[in-house]
C-alpha positions as CSV (number, residue, x, y, z in Angstrom):
1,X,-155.6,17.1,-98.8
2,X,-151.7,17.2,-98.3
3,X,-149.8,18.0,-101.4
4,X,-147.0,15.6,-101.7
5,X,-143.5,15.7,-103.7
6,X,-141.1,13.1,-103.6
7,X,-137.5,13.2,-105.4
8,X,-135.7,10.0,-106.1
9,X,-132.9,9.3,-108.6
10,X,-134.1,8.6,-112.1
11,X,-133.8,4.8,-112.7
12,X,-136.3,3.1,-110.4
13,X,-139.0,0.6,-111.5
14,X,-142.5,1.2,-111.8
15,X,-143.1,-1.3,-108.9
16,X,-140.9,0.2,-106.3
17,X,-142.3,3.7,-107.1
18,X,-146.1,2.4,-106.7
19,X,-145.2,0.8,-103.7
20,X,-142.9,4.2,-102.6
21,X,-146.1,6.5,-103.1
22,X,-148.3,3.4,-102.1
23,X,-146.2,3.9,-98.2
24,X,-146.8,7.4,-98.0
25,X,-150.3,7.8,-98.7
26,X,-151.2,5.1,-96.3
27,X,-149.2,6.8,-93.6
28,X,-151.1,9.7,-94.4
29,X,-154.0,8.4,-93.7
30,X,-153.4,6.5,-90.5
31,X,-151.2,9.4,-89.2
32,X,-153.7,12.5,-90.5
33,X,-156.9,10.8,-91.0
34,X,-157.3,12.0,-94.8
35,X,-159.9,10.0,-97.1
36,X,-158.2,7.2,-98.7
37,X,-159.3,8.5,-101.9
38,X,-157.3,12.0,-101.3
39,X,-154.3,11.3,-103.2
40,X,-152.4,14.4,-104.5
41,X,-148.4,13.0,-105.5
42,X,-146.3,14.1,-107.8
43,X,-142.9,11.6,-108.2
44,X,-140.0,14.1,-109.2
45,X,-136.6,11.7,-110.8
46,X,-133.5,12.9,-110.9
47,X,-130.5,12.5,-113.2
48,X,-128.0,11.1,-110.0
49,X,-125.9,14.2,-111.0
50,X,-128.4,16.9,-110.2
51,X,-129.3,15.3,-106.8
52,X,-126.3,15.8,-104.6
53,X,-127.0,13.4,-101.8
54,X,-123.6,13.0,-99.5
55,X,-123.7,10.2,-97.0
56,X,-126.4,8.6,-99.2
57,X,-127.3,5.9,-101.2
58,X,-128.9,5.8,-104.8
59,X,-132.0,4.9,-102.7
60,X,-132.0,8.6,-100.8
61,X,-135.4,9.9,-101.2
62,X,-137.0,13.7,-100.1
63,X,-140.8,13.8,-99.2
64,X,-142.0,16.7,-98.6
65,X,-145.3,17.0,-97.3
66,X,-147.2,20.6,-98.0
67,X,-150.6,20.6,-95.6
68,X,-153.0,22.7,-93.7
69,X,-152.1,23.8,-90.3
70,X,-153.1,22.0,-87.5
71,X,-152.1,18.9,-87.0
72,X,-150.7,17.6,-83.5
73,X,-146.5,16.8,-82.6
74,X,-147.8,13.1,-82.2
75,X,-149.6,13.1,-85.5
76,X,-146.5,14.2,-87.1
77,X,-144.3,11.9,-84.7
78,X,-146.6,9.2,-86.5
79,X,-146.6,10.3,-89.8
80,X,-142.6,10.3,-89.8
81,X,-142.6,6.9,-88.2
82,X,-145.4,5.5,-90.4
83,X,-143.8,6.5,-93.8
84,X,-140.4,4.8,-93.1
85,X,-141.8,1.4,-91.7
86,X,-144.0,1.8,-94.9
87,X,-141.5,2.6,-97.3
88,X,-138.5,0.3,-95.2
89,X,-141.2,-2.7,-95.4
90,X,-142.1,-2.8,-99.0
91,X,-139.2,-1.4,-101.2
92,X,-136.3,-2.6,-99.1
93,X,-134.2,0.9,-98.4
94,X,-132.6,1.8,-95.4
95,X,-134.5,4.9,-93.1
96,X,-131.1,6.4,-93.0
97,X,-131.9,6.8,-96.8
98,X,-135.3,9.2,-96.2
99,X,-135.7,12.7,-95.5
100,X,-139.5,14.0,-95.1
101,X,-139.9,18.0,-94.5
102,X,-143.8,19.4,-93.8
103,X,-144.4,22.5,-94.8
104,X,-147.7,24.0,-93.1
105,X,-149.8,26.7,-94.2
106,X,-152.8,28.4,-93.0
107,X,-155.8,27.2,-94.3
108,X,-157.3,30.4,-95.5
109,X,-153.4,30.3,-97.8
110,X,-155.3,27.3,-100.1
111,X,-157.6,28.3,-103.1
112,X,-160.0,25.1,-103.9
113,X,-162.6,23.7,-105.6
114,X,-163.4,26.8,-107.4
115,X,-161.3,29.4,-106.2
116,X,-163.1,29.3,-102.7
117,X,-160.4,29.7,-99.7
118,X,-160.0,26.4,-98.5
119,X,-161.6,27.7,-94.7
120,X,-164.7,28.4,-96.1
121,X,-165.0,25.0,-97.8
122,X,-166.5,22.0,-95.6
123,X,-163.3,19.5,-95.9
124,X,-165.4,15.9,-95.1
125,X,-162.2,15.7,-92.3
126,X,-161.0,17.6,-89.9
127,X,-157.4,18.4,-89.4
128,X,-157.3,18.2,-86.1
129,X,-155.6,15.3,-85.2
């Protein structure tokens, strides 16, 4: 159940950010092994002012990837690699043009379904990958 936040400049069509989110939730679940139906994205856009982006085209986009603790280097070393071929393949952008950033957190640090801490809840996956 990764939490996902990507930031592009305003401007894009709905197509490109469908296949955009499209790309990195199947790389999340080839790379983590997370239901296909455990989809949590929110699509942040940018005026092109207020996303200062030297070196980069109008195409530069930020994922950043919030998840439980646990997963493997390769896992994440697939992740990466999965996400740009995704995004790359479908919407045309360079990989210079993406930056993804995971930011792990104990387990127990998740409240869910309920309120209950997110270690005490049986998943349906495990995050050890």
């Amino acid at each position: 159940m990764p939490l996902i936040k990507v930031e592009i400049v305003k401007g894009k069509t709905i197509e490109y950010k469908k296949k955009l989110l499209d790309g990195i939730h199947q790389a999340l679940v080839v790379a983590l092994k997370i239901p296909v139906n455990d989809r949590r994205q929110r699509l942040y856009e940018l005026e092109s002012d207020h996303f200062e982006r030297t070196g980069r085209s109008d195409d530069y986009t930020i994922i950043e990837i919030t998840m439980f603790k646990g997963r493997s280097k390769e896992a994440k070393k697939l992740l990466y690699a999965e996400i740009v071929k995704n995004i790359t393949t479908s919407i045309n952008i360079n990989g210079n043009d993406i930056t993804i950033v995971i930011n792990e957190q104990p387990i127990e640090n998740w409240g869910i379904r309920g309120g209950l801490p997110a270690n005490e809840v049986d998943l349906g996956f495990s995050i050890i990958v």
